[in-house]
TIMI-279762 format. One record per residue (C-alpha): residue number from 1; z, y, x. Coordinates in nm, 4 decimals, decimal comma. Each point is the difference from the previous one (the first is absolute). Example, Ala and Ser with C-alpha at 12.3 -4.5 7.8 and 13.67 -1.06 7.14 Angstrom:
<sites>
   pos         up      north       east
     1     0,7800    -0,4500     1,2300
     2    -0,0660     0,3440     0,1370
</sites>
This chain:
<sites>
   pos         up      north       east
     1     2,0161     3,0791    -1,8343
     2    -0,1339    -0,3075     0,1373
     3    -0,2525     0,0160     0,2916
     4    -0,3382    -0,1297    -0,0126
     5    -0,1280    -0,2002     0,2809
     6    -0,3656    -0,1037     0,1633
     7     0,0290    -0,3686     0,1166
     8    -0,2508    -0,1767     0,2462
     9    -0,0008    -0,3326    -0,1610
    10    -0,2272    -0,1586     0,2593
    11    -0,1129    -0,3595     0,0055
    12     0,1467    -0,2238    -0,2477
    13     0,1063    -0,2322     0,2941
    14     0,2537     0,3120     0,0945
    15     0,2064    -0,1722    -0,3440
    16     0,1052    -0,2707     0,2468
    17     0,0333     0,1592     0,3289
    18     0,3147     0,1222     0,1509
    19    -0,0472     0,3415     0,1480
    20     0,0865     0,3460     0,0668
    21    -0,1715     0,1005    -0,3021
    22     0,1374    -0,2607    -0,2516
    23     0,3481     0,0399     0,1496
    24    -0,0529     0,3537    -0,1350
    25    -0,1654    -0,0765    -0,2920
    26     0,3487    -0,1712    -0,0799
    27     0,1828     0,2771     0,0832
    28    -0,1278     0,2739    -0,1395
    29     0,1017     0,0254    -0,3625
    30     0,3432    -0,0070     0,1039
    31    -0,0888     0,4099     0,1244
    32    -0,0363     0,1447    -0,3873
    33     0,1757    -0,0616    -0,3124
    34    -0,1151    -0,3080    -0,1969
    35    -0,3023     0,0372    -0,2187
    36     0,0122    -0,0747    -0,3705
    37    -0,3633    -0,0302    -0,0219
    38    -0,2752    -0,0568     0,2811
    39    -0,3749     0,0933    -0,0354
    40    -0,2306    -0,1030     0,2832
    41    -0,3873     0,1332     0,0276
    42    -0,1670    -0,2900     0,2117
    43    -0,3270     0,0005     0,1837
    44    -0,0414    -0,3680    -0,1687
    45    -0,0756     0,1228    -0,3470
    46    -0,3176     0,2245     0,0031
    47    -0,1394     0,0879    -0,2973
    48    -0,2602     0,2459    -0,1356
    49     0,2340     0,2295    -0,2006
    50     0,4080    -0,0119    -0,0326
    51     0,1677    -0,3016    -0,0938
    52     0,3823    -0,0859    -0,0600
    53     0,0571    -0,3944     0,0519
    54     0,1446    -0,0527    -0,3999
    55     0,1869    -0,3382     0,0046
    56     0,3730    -0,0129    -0,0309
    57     0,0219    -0,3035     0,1947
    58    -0,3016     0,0239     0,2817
    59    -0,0500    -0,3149     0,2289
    60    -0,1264     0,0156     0,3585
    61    -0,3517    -0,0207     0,1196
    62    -0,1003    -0,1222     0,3346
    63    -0,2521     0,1771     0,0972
    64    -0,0588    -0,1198     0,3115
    65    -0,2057    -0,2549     0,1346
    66     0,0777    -0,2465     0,3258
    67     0,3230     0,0205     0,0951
    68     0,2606    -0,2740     0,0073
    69     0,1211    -0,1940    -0,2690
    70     0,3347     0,1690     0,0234
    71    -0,0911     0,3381    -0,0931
    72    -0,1227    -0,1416    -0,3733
    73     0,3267    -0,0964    -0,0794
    74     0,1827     0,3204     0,0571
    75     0,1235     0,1293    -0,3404
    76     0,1103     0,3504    -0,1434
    77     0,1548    -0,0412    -0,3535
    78     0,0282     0,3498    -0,0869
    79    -0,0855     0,1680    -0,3472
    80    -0,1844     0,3091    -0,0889
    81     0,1516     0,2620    -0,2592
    82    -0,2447     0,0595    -0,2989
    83     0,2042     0,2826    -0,1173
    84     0,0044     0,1689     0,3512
    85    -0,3826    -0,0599     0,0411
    86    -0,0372     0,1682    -0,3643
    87     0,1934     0,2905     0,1063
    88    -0,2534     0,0473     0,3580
    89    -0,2850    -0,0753    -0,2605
    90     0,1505     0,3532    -0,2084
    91     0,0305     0,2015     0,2376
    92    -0,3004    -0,0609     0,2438
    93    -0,2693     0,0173    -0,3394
    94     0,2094     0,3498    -0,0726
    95    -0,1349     0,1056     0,3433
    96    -0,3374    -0,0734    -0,0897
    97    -0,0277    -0,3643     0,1245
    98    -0,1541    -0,3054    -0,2113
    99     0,2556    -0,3604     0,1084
   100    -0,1416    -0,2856    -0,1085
   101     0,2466    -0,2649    -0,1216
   102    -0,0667    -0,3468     0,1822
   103     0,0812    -0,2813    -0,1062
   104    -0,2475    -0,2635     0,1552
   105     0,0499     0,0952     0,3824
   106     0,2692    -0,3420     0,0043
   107     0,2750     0,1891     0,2634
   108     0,1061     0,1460     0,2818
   109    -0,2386    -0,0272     0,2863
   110     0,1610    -0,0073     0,3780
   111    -0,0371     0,3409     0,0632
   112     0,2952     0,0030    -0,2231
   113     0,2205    -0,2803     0,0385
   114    -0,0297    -0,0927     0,3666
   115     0,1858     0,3215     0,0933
   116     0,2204     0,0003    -0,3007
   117     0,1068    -0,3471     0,1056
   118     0,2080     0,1977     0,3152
   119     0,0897     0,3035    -0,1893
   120     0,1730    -0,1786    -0,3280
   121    -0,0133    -0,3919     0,0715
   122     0,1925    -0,0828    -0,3584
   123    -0,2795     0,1829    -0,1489
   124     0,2016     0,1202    -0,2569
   125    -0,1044     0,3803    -0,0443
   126    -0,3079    -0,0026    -0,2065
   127    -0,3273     0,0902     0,1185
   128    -0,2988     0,2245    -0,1341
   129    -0,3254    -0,0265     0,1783
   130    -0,3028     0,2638    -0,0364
   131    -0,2945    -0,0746     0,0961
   132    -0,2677     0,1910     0,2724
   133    -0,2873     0,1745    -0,1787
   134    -0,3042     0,0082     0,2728
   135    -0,1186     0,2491    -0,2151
   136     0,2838     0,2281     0,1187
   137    -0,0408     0,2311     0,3208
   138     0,3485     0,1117     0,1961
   139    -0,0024     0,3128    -0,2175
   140     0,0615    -0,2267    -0,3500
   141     0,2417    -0,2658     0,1323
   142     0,2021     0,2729     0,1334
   143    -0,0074     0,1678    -0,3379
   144     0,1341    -0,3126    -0,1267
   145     0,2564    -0,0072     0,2220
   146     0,1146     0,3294    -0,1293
   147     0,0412    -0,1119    -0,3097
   148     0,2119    -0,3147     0,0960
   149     0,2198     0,2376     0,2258
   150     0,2466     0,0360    -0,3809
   151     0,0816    -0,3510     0,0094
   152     0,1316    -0,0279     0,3710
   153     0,3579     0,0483    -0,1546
   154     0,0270    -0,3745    -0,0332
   155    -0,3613    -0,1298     0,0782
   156    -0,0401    -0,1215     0,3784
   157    -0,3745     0,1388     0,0376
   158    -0,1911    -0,2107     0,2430
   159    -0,3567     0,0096     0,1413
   160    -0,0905    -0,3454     0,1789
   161    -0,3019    -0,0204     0,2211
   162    -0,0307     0,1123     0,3581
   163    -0,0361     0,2705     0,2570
   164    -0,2863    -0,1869     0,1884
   165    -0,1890    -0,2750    -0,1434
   166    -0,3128    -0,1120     0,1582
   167     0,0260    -0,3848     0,0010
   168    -0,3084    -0,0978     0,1732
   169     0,0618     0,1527     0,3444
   170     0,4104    -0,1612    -0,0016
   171     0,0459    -0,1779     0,2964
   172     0,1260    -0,3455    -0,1377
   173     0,2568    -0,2012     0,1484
   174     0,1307     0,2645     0,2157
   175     0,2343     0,2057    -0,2111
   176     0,0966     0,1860     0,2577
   177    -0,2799     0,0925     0,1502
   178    -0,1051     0,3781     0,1620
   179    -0,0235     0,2148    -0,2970
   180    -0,3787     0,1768    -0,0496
   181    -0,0178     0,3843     0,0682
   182    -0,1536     0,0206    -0,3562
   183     0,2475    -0,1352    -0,1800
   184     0,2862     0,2135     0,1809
   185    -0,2114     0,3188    -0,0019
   186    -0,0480     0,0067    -0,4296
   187     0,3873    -0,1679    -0,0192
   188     0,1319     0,2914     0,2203
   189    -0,2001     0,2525    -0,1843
   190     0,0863    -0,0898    -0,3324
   191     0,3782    -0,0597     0,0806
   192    -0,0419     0,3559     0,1399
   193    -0,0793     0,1755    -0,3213
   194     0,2202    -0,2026    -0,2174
   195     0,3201     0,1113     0,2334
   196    -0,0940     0,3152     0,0031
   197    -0,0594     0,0571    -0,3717
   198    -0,3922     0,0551     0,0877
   199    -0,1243    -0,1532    -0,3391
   200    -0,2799     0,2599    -0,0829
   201    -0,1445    -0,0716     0,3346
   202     0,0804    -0,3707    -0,0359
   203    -0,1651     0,0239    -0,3251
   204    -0,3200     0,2342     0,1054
   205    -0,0522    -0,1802     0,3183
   206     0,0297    -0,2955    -0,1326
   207    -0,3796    -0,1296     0,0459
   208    -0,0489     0,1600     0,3806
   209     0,3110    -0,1631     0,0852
   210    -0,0418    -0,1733     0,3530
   211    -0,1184    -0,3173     0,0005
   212     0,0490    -0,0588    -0,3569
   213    -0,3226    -0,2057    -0,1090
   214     0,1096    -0,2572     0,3459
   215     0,3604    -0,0187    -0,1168
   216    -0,1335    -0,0208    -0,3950
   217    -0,2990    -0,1884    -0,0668
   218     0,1131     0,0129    -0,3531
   219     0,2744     0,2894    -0,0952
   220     0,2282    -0,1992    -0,2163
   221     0,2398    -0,0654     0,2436
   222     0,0608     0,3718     0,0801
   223    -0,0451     0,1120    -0,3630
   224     0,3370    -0,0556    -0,1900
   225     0,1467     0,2228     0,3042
   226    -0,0914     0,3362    -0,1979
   227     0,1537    -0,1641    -0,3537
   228     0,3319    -0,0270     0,2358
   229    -0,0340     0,3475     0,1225
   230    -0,0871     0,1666    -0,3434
   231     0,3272    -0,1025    -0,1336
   232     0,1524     0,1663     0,2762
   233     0,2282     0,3599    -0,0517
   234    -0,0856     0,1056     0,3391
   235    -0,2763    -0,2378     0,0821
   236     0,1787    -0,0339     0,3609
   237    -0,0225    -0,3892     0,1072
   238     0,1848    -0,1985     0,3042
   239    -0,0981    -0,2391     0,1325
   240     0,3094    -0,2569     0,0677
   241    -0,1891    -0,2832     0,1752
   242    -0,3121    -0,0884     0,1458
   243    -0,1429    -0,2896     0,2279
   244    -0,3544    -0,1173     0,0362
   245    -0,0986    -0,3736    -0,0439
   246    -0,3373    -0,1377     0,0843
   247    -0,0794     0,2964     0,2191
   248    -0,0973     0,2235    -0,2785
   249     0,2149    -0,0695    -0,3217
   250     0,3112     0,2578    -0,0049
   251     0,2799    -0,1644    -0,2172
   252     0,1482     0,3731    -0,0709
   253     0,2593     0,0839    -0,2869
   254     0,0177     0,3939    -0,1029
   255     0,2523     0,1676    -0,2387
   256     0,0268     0,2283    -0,1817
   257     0,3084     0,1677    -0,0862
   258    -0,0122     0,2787    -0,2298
</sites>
């Protein structure tokens, strides 16, 4: 079985830094078998109800605004897998849920390919994106992560967003500076249930979390967590790196092994 994983994908600048966390990034894959297909739930695509991204041959958007010219010319050629996506289509409508097939969204947003860029650089494993539903609560996303769990034989599952993500208190141009007690308090409490196989908690507590609304303005960031931890066996995550940029953005990866 292949693991799943929960990847802070942070600012899109992070694409051209060098750093503890993209050194890693690189590194990683080599840790599990290699996956035949990968499917990535970003906090880029939002939508009202589920979508599967339907192309065979998705491009890239940038969706991101201001940053140098460099970062628009980064490219990820990979494909997606119609027959895989038809096959996730099957299985999560047999468990009650309606996937709408898209074929106007253009491609792969950066929630996807920035980190797939370290993980599989030749980009030649092909990649399924689902969309966020804001219409889902924790409860639903981590039913559909259940229902994904069947395909981890060969499917890398991964859920792209971030542990902390509240942009308008970072402290800019000082990546290294003091991290803020409320970003460490929720990080360390969330890490906390996930190692400990605390998901009921994780899941009830959810929304009297500490410090949640501060570290999530908005919760789709945090949100594609519980799709990663449905289509877990024993829903026990570790967390295998962690640093804080900005003073409140934790870069974090989490796996799941069984």
């Amino acid at each position: 079985m292949l693991p799943a994983l929960f990847i802070s994908h942070g600012s899109p600048q992070l694409m051209t830094m060098n750093n503890s966390t993209t050194n890693f990034l690189k590194k990683v894959s080599s840790t599990y078998k290699r996956p035949k297909y990968i499917l990535v739930i970003s906090a880029h695509w939002v939508t009202n109800d589920l979508n599967i991204l339907y192309e065979e041959s998705p491009s890239l958007i940038y969706d991101f605004y201001n940053f140098p010219k460099e970062l628009y010319e980064l490219t990820y050629n990979a494909n997606s897998s119609i027959e895989k996506s038809d096959e996730i289509i099957t299985s999560l409508e047999k468990a009650g849920f309606k996937v709408n097939k898209n074929t106007s969204r253009g491609g792969y947003d950066h929630g996807v390919w920035s980190p797939l860029r370290f993980l599989y650089p030749n980009a030649e494993i092909p990649v399924i994106q689902l969309s966020l539903p804001y219409s889902f609560n924790q409860y639903e996303l981590f039913k559909v992560g259940e229902v994904l769990k069947s395909f981890r034989e060969d499917m890398l599952i991964i859920g792209s967003g971030s542990i902390t993500h509240n942009l308008s208190d970072l402290s800019w141009g000082d990546e290294n500076s003091k991290v803020k007690k409320y970003a460490k308090e929720f990080h360390d409490w969330l890490i906390e249930k996930l190692e400990n196989a605390e998901y009921k908690l994780l899941l009830d507590q959810f929304a009297t979390a500490p410090y949640l609304k501060l570290n999530h303005p908005t919760l789709d960031h945090i949100l594609p967590l519980f799709v990663v931890l449905g289509s877990s066996s024993n829903k026990k995550g570790e967390s295998l790196h962690n640093e804080y940029m900005y003073g409140n953005l934790s870069m974090d990866t989490i796996i799941f092994k069984e």
